[in-house]
N, C-alpha and C positions, 0 to 999 in steps of 0.2 A: 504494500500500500504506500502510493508516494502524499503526505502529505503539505500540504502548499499555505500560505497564509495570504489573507488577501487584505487589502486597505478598507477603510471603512466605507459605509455606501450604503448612510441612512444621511438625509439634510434632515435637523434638526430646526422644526417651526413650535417657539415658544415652551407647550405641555404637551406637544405629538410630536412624534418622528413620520416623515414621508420613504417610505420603501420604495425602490424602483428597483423590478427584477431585472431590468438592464443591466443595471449597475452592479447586483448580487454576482448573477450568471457570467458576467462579462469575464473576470479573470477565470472563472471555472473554465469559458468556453474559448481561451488563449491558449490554457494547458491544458487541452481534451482532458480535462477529466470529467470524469463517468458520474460523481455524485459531490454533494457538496454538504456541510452541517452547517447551518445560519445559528449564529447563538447574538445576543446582546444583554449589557446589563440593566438594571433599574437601581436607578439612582438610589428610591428610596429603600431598599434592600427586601422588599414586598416582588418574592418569587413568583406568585402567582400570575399567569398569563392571562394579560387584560382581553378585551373583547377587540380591540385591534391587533393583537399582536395572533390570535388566533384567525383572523381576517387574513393577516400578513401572510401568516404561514399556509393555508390555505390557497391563497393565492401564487405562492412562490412552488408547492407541490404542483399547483398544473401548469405553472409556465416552465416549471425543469420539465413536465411531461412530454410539452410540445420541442421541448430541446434536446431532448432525451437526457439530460442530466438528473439523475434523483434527490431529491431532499430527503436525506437520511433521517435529519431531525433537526428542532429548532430551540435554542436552551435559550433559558432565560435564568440568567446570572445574579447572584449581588458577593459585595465586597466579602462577604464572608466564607466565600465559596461553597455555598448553597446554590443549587440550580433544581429548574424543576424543564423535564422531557417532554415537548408539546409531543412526542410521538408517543409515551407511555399513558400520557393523556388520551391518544387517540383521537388527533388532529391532523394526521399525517398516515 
C-alpha cells in the first residue's frame, strides 16, 4: 500500500467548511491511486459527525464512484486523538 498525503482542500467560510470533491480527488487522481480516506478535525473537540459532514461524505463516496476512486472512510478528529469512522457509522 503506497500511502501519499495530500494539502488541505476545505475553504473555510466563517462556522462551515465548503468541500469541493475537485479539490479532495485531485491529488488522488495525479497519483492513480485507487482509494482515498478524507478525515478533518473539529475544533471544538465534539467527535461527533455533524449533519454536513455526513452530507460531505456522502457526496464524496459517489463522486470517487464516478472516478473510480473509493472513499475508504471519512474521520473526524479532535486534538485529543479521538476520532469517530463515518464508515463504522455507516455512511459510506
Amino acid at each position: 500500500m503506497n500511502l501519499m498525503f495530500a494539502s488541505p482542500w476545505v475553504a473555510l467560510v466563517i462556522n462551515a467548511s465548503l468541500v469541493h470533491p475537485r479539490e479532495v480527488f485531485k491529488s488522488a487522481i495525479l497519483n492513480n491511486a485507487s482509494s482515498v480516506i478524507v478525515a478533518h478535525q473539529h475544533p471544538s473537540g465534539d467527535i461527533a459527525p455533524s449533519k454536513e459532514d455526513i452530507n460531505v461524505t456522502k457526496r464524496l463516496a459517489e463522486a470517487g464512484k464516478l472516478l473510480g476512486i473509493e472513499v475508504l472512510d471519512h474521520l473526524v478528529v479532535n486534538s485529543d486523538t479521538s476520532f469517530t469512522s463515518l464508515k463504522e457509522r455507516g455512511y459510506i
